[in-house]
N, C-alpha and C positions, 0 to 999 in steps of 0.2 A: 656589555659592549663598552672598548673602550672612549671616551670624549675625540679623543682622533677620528676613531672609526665612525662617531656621531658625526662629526663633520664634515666629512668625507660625502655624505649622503648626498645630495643637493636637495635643496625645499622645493618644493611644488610648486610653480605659476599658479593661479589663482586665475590671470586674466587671461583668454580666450587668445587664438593665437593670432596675429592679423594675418587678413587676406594678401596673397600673391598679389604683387604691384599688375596692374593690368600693362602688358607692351606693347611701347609706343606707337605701333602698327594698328591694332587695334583698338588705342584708346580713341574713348569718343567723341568727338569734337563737339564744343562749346554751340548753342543757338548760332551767337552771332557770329563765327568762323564758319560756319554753315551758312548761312545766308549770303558770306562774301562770297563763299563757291559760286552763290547764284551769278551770271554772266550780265543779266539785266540789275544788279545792285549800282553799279554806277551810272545805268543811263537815271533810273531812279533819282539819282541826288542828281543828279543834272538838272533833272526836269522839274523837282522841286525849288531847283536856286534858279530856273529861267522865268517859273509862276510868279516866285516869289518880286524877281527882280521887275519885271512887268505889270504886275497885281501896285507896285510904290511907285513907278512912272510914269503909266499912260493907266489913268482912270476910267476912259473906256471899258479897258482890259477885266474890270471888275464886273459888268454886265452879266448876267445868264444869255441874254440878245448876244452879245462879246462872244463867249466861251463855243455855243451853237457854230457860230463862223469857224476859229479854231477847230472844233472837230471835226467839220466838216473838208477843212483845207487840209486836215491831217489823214483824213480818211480817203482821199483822192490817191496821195502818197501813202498811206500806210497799208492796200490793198494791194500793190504792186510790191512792196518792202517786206511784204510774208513771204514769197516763193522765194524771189530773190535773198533772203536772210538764208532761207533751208538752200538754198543751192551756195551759197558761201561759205555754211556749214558744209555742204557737199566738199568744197574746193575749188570751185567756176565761180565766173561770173558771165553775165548776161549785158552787153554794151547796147545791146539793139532793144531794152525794154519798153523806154522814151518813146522810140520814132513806133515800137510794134503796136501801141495805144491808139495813136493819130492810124494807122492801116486798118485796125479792127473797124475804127470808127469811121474811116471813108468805104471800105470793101460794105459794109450794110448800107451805107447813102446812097451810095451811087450805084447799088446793086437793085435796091428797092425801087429809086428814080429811073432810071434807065430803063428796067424789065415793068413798069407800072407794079409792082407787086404787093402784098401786104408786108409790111415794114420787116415784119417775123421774118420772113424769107431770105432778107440781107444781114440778119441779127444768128440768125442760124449761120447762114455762109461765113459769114464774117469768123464766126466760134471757128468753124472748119481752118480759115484759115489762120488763124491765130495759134493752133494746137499747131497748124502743118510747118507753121516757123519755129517755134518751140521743139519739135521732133526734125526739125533739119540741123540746127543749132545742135541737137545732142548726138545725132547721126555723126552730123560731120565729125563731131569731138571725140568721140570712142572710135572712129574707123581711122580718123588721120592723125591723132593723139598730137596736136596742133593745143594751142593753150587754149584756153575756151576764149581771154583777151583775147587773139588775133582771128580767131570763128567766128563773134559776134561782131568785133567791128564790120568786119566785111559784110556781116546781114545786116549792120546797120546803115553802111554806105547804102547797100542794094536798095533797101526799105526806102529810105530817105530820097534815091531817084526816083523809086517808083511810085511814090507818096504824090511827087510834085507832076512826072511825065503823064503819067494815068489820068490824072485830075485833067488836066490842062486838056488831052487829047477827048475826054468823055464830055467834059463842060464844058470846056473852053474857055477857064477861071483858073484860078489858082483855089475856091473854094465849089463843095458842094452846094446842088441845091436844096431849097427847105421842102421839108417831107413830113412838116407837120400837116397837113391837110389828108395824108395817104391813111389806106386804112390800117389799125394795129397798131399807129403814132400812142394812142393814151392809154392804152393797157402795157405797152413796150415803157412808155415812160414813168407809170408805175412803178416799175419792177424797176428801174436803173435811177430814178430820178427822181421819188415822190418827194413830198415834202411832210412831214407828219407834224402834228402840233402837240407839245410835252408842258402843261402847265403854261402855254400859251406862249413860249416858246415853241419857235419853229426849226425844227432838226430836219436836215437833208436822211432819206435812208442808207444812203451809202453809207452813213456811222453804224447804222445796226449792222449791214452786210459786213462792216471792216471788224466790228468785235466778233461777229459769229463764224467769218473766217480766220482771227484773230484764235477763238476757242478749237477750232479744229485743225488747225495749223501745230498748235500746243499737244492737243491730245495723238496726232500722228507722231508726233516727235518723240512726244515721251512716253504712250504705252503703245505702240504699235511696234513689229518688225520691221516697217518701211524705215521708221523712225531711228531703230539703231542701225540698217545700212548707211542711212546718210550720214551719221556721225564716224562709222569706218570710213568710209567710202572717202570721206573728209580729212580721219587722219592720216590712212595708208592704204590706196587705195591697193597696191600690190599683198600687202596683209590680208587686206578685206576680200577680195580676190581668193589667196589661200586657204581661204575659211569658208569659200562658199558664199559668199554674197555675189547678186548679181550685178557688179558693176556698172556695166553697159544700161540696163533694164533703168537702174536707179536713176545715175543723170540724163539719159531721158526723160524720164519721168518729172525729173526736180524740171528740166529746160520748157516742155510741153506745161508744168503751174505757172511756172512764169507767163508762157501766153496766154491763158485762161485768165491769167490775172488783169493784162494786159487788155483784154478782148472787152473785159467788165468793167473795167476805167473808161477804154472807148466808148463803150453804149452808155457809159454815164455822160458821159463829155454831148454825143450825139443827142439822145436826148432831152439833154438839160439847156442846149443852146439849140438845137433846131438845126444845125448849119456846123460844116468843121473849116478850118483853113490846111489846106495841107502839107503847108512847114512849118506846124508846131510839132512840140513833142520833142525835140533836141535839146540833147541835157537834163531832160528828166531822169535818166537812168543814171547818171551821177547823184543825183538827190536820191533815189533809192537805195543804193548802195550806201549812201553816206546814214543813211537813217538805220540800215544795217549795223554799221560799222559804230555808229552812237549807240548803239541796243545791244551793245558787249559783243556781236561778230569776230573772229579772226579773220583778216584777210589771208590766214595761211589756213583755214579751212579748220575745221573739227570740232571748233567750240562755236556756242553760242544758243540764242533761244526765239523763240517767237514772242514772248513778253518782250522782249526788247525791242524786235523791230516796230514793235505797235507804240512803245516809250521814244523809241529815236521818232517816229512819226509825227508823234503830237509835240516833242521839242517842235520839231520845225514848224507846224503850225503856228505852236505858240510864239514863234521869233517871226515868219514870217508876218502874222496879222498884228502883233505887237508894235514891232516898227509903225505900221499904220497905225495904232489906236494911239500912238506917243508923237505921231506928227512927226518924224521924223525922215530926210531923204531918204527915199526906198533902194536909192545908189548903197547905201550902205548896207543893204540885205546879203551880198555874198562876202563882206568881209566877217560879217556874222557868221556866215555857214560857216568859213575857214575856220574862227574861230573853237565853232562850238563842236567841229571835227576835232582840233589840235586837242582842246580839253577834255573830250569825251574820249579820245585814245587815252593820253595819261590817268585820265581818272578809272578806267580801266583795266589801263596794268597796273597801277596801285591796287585795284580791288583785288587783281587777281596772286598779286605779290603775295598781299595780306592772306588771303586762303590757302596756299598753298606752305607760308611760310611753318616752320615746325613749330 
């Protein structure tokens, strides 16, 4: 053989061939690009620069006695802020949640005073009608495809006359009467209102109630079918629709958590005070939504999480009781809210910039 024709050969690789580059489609994202996907990653750092900022000012704030308050102020808000989170994931919102709380809580007082009955009996009716606003709310909205803002206001005008006319025409007060003396008052308050003691710390149960609807708010959302309707349903609903999902069925459903949610804040409020006044509850339902919309929510529907709305919760806790443990005018508490909305939107789409980014 001639040397030409040796050369001509080529030598043999020795090293192994490398793997096909994986494409970009299915390459697989990094931990922490994965975590920014999560929606509740920026109420997170919020809520650890609100601690932190509060934990260095108001030394109260350092207390376990301290923190008990907080979660309990968070958890009044943050049981109303789960339904309403999945129904903003839905696409709706809910304007009547506020005043439907104060309804729940006078329809059992002045159900139970009125007819002499055992408290259960206006604690029952009351649930009745709480669902029955909840499923008129979604009625209305799937039949007259009206926005759900201009369906709820109007239940919430309605509510809010009826809150006051009713009272006034039954009692002759602008509040109910007290119905701790009736029977089923301390087993009813029990269940809405006990007080438990944690290491000698005293914790309200509405924080156990708010995490364990907190954990099945989560588990609907993310292994359940209800769970991925709402997330279509959220981002088209005419898609979701063509695919078979029950449109109509869901946001009921999501309107009807909301009252339920609504109905168990009021029997915490009744009670835990014995007595309601019948125009509160106005504006509450901005605080919900807003603890939403802090818990990585879209106000355009389809993202978002129940870890979050339980994070935007306990912010506000922590800023509401904060102010007080730092002595500070409590006039200053809703430039705070504004605040901690304007930054928890941008911190937000930053997170979500960064996850999505290639």
């Amino acid at each position: 053989m001639t040397p030409m024709s040796e050369a001509a050969v080529p030598a043999a690789d020795p090293s192994p061939s490398a793997p096909p580059a994986r494409p970009p489609r299915t390459a697989r994202r990094s931990l922490p690009r994965r975590a920014l996907g999560r929606p509740e990653v920026g109420a997170f750092i919020g809520a650890i620069a609100v601690y932190v900022f509060f934990f260095a000012v108001a030394p109260p704030f350092r207390h376990l006695d301290s923190l008990a308050t907080v979660l309990y102020q968070s958890s009044t808000i943050g049981i109303v802020a789960l339904p309403v989170a999945l129904l903003m994931i839905g696409g709706e919102f809910d304007l009547s949640a506020g005043v439907a709380v104060i309804t729940s809580a006078l329809t059992a007082s002045m159900l139970s005073f009125q007819l002499t009955q055992n408290v259960w009996v206006g604690v029952v009716a009351a649930l009745a009608v709480s669902l029955a606003v909840g499923a008129l709310n979604g009625y209305l909205l799937v039949r007259t495809k009206l926005p759900s803002f201009l369906v709820t206001l109007g239940t919430f005008l309605m509510l809010q006359g009826l809150n006051l006319a009713v009272t006034k025409l039954l009692t002759g007060n602008v509040a109910t009467d007290a119905i701790s003396d009736m029977d089923g008052f301390t087993q009813a308050k029990a269940v809405f209102a006990a007080e438990l003691s944690l290491g000698g710390v005293k914790l309200k149960i509405t924080v156990v109630w708010w995490l364990l609807f907190a954990a099945i708010a989560t588990w609907v959302l993310l292994r359940t079918r209800f769970g991925n309707w709402i997330f279509a349903v959220g981002g088209d609903q005419d898609s979701a629709r063509a695919v078979g999902v029950p449109v109509a069925f869901t946001k009921i459903a999501l309107f009807m958590s909301v009252g339920f949610a609504a109905w168990f804040v009021g029997m915490n409020q009744l009670f835990s005070f014995d007595t309601v006044q019948s125009g509160e509850g106005v504006g509450n339902e901005f605080l919900y939504i807003i603890a939403a919309v802090i818990g990585g929510c879209l106000l355009t529907g389809g993202y978002g999480s129940a870890v979050g709305a339980v994070i935007g919760a306990f912010i506000f806790g922590m800023v509401t009781q904060g102010i007080v443990y730092a002595n500070w005018n409590p006039d200053w508490f809703k430039f705070f809210l504004g605040v901690m909305l304007l930054a928890a939107t941008l911190v937000n789409l930053w997170v979500r910039r960064q996850a999505t980014r290639r």
